[in-house]
C-alpha positions, 0 to 999 in steps of 0.5 A, a space after each residue: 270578319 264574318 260582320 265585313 263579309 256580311 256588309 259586302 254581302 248587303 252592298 252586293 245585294 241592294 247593288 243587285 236590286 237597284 241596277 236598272 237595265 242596259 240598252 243591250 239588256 233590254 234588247 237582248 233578253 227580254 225574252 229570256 232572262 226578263 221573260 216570265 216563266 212559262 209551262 213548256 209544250 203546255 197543250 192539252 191531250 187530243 180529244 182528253 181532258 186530260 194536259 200535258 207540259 213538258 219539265 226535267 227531260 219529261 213530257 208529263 200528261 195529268 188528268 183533271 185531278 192533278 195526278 200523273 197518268 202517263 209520261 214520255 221521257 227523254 230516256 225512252 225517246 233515246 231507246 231508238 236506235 237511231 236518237 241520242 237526243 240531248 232535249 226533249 223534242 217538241 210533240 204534238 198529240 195526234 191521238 188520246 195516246 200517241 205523240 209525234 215529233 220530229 229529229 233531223 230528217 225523220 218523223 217519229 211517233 210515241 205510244 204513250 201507254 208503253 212508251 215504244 217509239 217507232 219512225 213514221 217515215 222520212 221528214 224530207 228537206 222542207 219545201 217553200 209553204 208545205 201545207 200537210 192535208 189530212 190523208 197525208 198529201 202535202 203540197 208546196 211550192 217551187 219557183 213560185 209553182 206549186 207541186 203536190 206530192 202524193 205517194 210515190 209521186 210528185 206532181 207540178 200542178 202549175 206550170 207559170 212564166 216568170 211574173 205569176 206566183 202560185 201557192 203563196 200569200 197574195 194581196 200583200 198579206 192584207 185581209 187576214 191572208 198569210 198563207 196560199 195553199 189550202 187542202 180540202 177536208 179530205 185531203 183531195 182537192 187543192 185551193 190556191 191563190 195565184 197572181 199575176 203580177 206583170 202588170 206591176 212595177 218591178 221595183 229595185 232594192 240593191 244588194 250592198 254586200 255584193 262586189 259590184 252591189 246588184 239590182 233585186 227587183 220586186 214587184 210593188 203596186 203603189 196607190 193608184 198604180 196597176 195591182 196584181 190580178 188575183 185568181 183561185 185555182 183548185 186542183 183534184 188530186 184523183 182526176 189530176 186537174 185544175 179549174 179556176 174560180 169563176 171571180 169576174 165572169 173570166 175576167 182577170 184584172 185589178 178591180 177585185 181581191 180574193 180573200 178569206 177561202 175556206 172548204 165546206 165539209 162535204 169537200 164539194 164547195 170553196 167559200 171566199 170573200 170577193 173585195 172590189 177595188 174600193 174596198 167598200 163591198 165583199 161579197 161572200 160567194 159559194 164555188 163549186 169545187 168541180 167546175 170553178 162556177 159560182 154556186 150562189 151569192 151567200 150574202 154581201 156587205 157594204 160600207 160607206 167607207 171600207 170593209 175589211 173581212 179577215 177570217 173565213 167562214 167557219 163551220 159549225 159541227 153540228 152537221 147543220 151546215 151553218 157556219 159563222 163568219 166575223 164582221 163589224 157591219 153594226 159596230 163592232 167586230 161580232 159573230 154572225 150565224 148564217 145557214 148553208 143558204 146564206 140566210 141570217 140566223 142570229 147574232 152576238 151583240 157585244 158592244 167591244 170586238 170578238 177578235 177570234 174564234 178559239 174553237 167550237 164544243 165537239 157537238 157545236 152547241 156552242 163556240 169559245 172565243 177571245 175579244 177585247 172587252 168589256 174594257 179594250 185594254 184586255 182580252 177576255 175568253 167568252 162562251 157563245 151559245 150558239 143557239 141564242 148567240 148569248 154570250 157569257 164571260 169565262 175569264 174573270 180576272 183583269 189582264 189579257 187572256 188566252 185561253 186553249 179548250 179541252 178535248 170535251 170542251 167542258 175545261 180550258 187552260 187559261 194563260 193570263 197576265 196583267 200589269 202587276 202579274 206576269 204570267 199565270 196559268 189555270 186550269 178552269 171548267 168553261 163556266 169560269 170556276 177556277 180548278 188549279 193554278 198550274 203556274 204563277 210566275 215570279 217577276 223576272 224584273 224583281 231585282 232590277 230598278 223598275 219604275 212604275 208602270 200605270 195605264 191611263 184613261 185620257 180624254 180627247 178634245 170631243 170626250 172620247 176614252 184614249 188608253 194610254 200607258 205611263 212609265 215613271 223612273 224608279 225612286 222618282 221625286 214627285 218635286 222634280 220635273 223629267 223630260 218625256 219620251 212619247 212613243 207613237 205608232 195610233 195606225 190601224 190594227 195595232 194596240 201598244 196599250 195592253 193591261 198585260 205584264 210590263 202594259 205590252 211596254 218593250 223593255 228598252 222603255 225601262 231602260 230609259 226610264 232608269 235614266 230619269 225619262 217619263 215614258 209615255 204612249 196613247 192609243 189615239 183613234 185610227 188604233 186597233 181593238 175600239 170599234 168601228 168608228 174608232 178605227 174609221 176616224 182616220 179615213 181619207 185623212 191619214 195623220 189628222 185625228 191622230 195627231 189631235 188625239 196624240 196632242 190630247 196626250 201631250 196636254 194630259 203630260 202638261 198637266 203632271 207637275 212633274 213633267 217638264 213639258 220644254 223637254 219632250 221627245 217623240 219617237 216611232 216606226 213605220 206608221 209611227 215614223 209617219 206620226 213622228 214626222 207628222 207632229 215634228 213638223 205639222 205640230 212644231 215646238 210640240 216636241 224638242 226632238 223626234 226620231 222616226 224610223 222607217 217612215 211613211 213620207 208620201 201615201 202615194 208611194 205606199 202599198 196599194 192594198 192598205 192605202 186605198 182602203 184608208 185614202 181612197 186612191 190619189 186620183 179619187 182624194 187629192 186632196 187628202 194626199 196631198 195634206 199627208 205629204 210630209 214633204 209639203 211641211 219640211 220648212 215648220 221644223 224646229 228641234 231636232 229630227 232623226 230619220 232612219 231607214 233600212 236600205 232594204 226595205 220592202 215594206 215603207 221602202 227608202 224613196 219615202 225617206 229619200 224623197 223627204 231628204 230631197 226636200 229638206 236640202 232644197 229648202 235649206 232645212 237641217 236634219 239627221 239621216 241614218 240607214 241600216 245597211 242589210 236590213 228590210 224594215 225593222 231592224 232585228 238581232 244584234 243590230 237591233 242593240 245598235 238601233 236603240 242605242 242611237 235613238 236613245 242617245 240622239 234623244 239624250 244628246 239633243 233633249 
């Protein structure tokens, strides 16, 4: 009895241990049962070297040593007679000793020494984009004005007709702007982007749900079209007034975009970056905050193709008032130190791009940051002396880094992963010596079977490095040949191949590839994290270089004796449903299948702020246009195309699809059409099941 128990107890095991993963659990729980352990609330203690992570109903705060020297636990939090919570809630140290959280309607603050809990005050239902200053104002935004609430009072500092937005995200989240409300440092002046959109096409999208469906109308600015006028308003709590920024000499119109704002330290002056229509030249100008004038023209920068600013100026704390601002002006991305009066004091001169600044030293002596390199597929923290604008590499190991610096900038926790490590996570002095492991994650996908993930360096048809990515199936038979999935998306500032845990690679690839499919992706030129020349490549001819450089891969796929290079699929969304599209149709029988999900068809019907910066506008490159219309291409199908669109999407809205659609019935051509009812432009939560599950089986059915 006891050998027959054993025997089931081995079939079990190796059944468990050679399971591949399902569609839904790819899907579903990739990030929880296949997401690799993490040190919950891992942060370190405000202006300490100390750290703390949260573990067993327990916030436990350690020094450098690796010894406890305090705690806040669920048992103390719950003492308050107003809390029965059953988890820790997330904190966040505001001082060397003293944490915050918050619980239904309330914020509540922690001593950590004694462990007292005490309200700090009613949380308040949120409001749309609050923005806390540092003295305790807050500001937000209401059908689309902006308010600030002061205490005890609430004041409308706008007061706009329908079609002008206050306080929020302009320019379509371009140019590294994600937010619209910006406090000064002492917390008594307000910036805030305003736009005045009625000069732009409302565009419909329809509510199905509804009975009859109903018209949403938004307002989409496509290539060549009327933009938004975009202004900066910064309001003075104490005199209870606004001023606007002198931009264009008053002058309010689409020629311009406001970018990048920030404050400098005396609270007296707004910096932001003015971008022309062509987006070739920003100009990076000092405001008086009192009175919306221009101050002066710190610097400008130009371009013979774009320019693309993504970060503000960033302030030194050394009280010189010199600041560092990012750009690619030579190359690649680096940091460049200028002084109040907008002269150049010194440069890095990294031959890859610093991406971003993680913080400067308490003294400013000198600044840490991330960037990708020396080799692109890997992020790596560096040390900026801020003096010689020397660089010194932190990080050591091969994977991609980040890291988070403590309170005297001497320690930073550094949370890596590589293709063949999940996660680990360590405490290091910033010369780069190792101190502790704090975690080294198992594999979570250690009983499943995985195949093998391997990052590749490719040539192009001129000699340049592409990075690609190639998974294998599990127990693979180096005599056999398998069909391919290519997946592509090689549009601007995105990089799908990472030396990261699983290569950056969704888990659904996985699943493919337990059902026998090689699944391959290459980041051709025109992709993030390469440089400037890389990245410019593509400019005024969207698809062309990409395309070669996505042949480059199929060629390399080819060369594998175990590639059966007669059944091969594409597949790719948004820019990446472009790329599908582009190479099932301008590339015939390069691939037997292709599933392209939410697809740019016509550059003409896309967004002003991204179109132009990389196709000039219709009327300036027809001809560059006209070669990226898909629809000119319909007749060249061969194989099997599937296009997919969400009937809400804002982003690449449906015309693109409808349009193609259009011309496929008139010229005869047969292909698949699917819509996700409800969903804008990706397709997220249980539905996202049913999105893969079709590209997977329409790929298995047709290849």
């Amino acid at each position: 009895m006891k050998k027959l128990l054993l025997f089931v107890a081995l079939c079990l095991s190796f059944t468990a241990f050679s399971q591949t993963l399902s569609v839904e659990e790819a899907v579903m729980e990739r990030w929880t049962t296949f997401y690799p352990e993490n040190l919950s609330q891992l942060q370190w203690v405000k202006g300490t070297d100390n750290y703390a992570f949260a573990k067993d109903d327990q916030l436990k705060i350690y020094n450098m040593r690796g010894r406890i020297v305090g705690a806040i636990t669920l048992e103390q939090i719950n003492k308050h007679p107003d809390l029965k919570l059953e988890s820790l809630p997330r904190f966040k140290f505001t001082s060397s000793n003293t944490a915050e959280f918050s619980s239904a309607d309330k914020n509540y603050t922690v001593d950590v020494k004694s462990g007292k809990v005490a309200s700090a005050g009613e949380k308040g239902k949120p409001m749309a984009n609050e923005e806390k200053a540092s003295n305790g104002n807050t500001a937000f935004t209401k059908e689309n004005n902006v308010f600030v609430n002061t205490p005890g009072k609430v004041t409308q500092v706008t007061d706009h007709p329908e079609g002008i937005v206050a306080g929020q995200a302009i320019a379509r989240f371009e140019f590294g702007i994600g937010k619209g409300l910006f406090w000064s440092p002492s917390g008594e002046r307000l910036a805030f982007y305003e736009k005045d959109e009625r000069n732009v096409t409302e565009y419909p999208l329809v509510d199905m749900n509804a009975t009859p469906a109903e018209l949403n109308a938004i307002r989409y600015p496509m290539a060549g079209s009327s933009s938004e006028h975009a202004a900066c308003g910064i309001y003075d709590v104490r005199s209870d007034k606004t001023v606007y920024l002198n931009v264009n000499g008053g002058v309010r119109d689409d020629s311009y975009y406001i970018t990048n704002l920030a404050w400098t330290p005396d609270n007296q002056s707004v910096i932001a970056a003015i971008v022309n229509r062509d987006q070739n030249v920003s100009r990076v100008v000092k405001f008086n905050a009192s009175t919306g004038e221009v101050d002066r023209i710190l610097f400008t920068e130009s371009d013979d193709k774009y320019i693309e600013p993504e970060q503000p100026v960033m302030f030194i704390p050394d009280g010189s008032g010199d600041f560092i601002w990012f750009s690619e002006r030579d190359g690649f991305n680096n940091i460049y130190r200028y002084g109040a009066d907008g002269k150049l004091r010194g440069r890095t001169e990294a031959t890859f791009p610093i991406t971003e600044l993680v913080t400067f030293s308490p003294k400013g002596k000198f600044a840490v940051v991330h960037a990708h390199g020396p080799n692109p597929t890997e992020t790596h923290a560096y040390r900026v002396d801020l003096m010689t604008m020397q660089m010194s590499k932190i990080t050591t190991q091969a994977g991609t880094h980040r890291v988070m610096v403590s309170g005297s900038g001497k320690f930073i926790i550094d949370t890596w992963s590589s293709v063949d490590t999940p996660r680990k996570i360590e405490l290091k002095s910033v010369s780069g010596k190792a101190s502790r492991v704090l975690l080294d994650a198992a594999d979570p996908m250690a009983n499943r079977a995985i195949g093998k993930t391997e990052l590749l360096t490719i040539k192009a048809n001129d000699g340049t490095d592409l990075h690609a990515r190639l998974i294998t199936p599990p127990n693979m038979d180096m005599n056999k040949k398998y069909p391919v999935v290519v997946y592509v998306y090689n549009g601007p500032h995105v990089q799908l191949v990472t030396n990261s845990y699983m290569a950056g690679a969704p888990l659904w690839m996985h699943s493919l590839a337990g059902d026998g499919y090689i699944v391959f992706t290459v980041d051709g030129r025109g992709s993030a994290n390469r440089g400037k020349d890389f990245e410019q490549a593509v400019f005024r001819q969207l698809g062309n270089q990409e395309m070669e450089d996505q042949l480059a891969g199929v060629n390399y796929l080819k060369s594998l004796r175990f590639v059966d290079s007669e059944r091969m699929a594409v597949h790719g969304w948004s820019f990446g449903g472009f790329m599908t599209t582009s190479l099932m149709l301008r590339q015939p029988g390069t691939f037997k299948v292709g599933v392209a999900g939410g697809p740019v068809i016509d550059w003409t019907l896309y967004e002003v702020m991204y179109t132009e910066r990389y196709m000039d506008t219709p009327k300036q490159n027809p001809e560059g246009f006209e070669e990226s219309n898909l629809t000119n291409y319909v007749s060249n199908l061969e194989g099997d195309l599937l296009m997919i669109h969400g009937t809400i999407d804002d982003v690449v809205v449906m015309q693109h699809n409808m349009r193609f659609l259009k011309a496929c019935v008139d010229e005869g051509v047969q292909v698949d059409f699917f819509v996700y009812p409800g969903h804008p432009h990706n397709v997220r939560g249980k539905d996202r099941v049913h999105l893969m599950t079709k590209v997977i089986d329409y790929i298995k059915a047709n290849l």
